[in-house]
C-alpha positions in Angstrom: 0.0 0.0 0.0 2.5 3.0 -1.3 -0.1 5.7 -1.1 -1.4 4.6 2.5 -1.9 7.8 4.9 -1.8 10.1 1.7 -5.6 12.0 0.6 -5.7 12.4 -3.9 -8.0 14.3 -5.7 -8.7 12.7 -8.8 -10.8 15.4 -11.3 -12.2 13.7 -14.3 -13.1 10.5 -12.3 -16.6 9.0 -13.4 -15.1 7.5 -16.2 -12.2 6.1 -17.9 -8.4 6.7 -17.0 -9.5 9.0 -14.3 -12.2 6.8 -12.8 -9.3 3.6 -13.2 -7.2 6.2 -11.5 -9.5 6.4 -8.3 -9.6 3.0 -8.0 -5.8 2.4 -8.2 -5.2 4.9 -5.5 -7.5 3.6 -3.0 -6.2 0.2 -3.9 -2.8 1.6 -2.5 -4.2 2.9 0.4 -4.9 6.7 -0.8 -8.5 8.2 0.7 -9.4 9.5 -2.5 -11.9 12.8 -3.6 -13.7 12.3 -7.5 -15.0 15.1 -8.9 -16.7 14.9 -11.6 -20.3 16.0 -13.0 -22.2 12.9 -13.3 -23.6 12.5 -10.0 -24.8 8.5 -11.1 -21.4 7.6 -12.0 -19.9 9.9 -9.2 -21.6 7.9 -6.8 -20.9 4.0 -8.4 -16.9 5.3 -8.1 -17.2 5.6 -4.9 -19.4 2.7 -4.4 -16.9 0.0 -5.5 -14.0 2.0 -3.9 -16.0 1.3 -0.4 -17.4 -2.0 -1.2 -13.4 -3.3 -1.7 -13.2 -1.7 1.9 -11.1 2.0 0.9 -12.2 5.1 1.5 -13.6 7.9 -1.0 -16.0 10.6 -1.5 -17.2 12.5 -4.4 -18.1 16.4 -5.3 -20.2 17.2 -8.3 -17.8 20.3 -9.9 -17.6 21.3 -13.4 -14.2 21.7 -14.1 -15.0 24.4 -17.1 -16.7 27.2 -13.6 -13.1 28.1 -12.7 -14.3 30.0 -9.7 -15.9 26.6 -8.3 -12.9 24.5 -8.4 -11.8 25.6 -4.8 -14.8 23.3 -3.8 -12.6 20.4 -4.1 -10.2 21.4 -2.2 -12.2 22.8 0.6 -14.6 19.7 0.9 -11.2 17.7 0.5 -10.0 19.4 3.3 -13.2 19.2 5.6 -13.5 15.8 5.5 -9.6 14.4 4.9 -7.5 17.2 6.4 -5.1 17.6 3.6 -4.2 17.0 0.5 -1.3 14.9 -0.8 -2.1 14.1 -4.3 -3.5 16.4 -7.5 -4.4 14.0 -10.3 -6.2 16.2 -13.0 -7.6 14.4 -14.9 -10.4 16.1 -16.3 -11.1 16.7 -20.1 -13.5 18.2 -22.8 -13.1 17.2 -26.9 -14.8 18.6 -29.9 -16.3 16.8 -32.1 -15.8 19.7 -34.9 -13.1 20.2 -36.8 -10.8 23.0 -36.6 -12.4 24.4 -39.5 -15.3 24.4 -37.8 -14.9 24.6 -34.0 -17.1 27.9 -32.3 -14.7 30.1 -30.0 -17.2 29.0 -27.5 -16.6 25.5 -27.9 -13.1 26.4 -28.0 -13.0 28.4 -24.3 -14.8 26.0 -22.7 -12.2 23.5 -23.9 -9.5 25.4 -22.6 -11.2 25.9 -19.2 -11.3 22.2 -19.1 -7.8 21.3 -20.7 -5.9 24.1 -19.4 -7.2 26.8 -17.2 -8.6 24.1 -14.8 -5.3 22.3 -14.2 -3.1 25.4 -13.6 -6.6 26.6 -11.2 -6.4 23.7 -9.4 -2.4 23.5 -9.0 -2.7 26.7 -7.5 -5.3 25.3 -5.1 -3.5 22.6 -4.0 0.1 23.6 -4.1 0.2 26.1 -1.1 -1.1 23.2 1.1 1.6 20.9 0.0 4.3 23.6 0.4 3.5 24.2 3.7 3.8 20.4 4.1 7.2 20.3 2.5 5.8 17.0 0.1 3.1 16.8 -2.6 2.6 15.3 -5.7 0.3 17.0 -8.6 
């Protein structure tokens, strides 16, 4: 259990590499936080953490609301008292080519594939620091 004592955030998590991601950290001993926006799949992460006996919550965030992001962290914080591990995960594709794609679709992507990452870095990273360890 190499991640035993340590508290992840995993964004992203409901599916895929960032839900697999969730599970491998709790497998190691992590208490792990998914965000994510599908409460359903949200909620059956968590689920199978718990029902293999590890421990995990999740927080309904879009990753795109910059300003909400600090939601993760604080509820992080409440329950687990720290934070040890940033694993962004989060991501947002479009399905239009670039020929096509809206500056719309095109800022909300960079919210999500950018903005959020660097967002939630800052977030995290002054809690680590004063820790002297972190990983993001």
């Amino acid at each position: 259990m190499r991640l035993k004592d340590k508290v992840a955030i995993v964004t992203g998590a409901t599916s895929g590499m960032g839900r697999a991601t969730a599970v491998l950290f709790a497998r190691e001993g992590a208490k792990v936080m998914i965000s994510g926006r599908n409460e359903e799949r949200a909620k059956a992460v968590v689920d199978q953490i718990k029902s293999e006996g590890f421990e995990a919550s999740y927080i309904l965030v879009d990753t795109a609301k910059l300003d909400d992001l600090h939601k993760i962290v604080d509820k992080t914080v409440e329950l687990y008292g720290t934070v040890d591990i940033l694993f962004n995960n989060a991501g947002k594709l479009s399905l239009s080519g670039v020929l096509d794609v809206s500056m719309e679709e095109w800022d909300e992507m960079f919210k999500v594939n950018v903005a959020s990452y660097l967002k939630m870095a800052q977030l995290v990273a002054p809690i680590m620091k004063a820790k002297g360890k972190g990983v993001i």
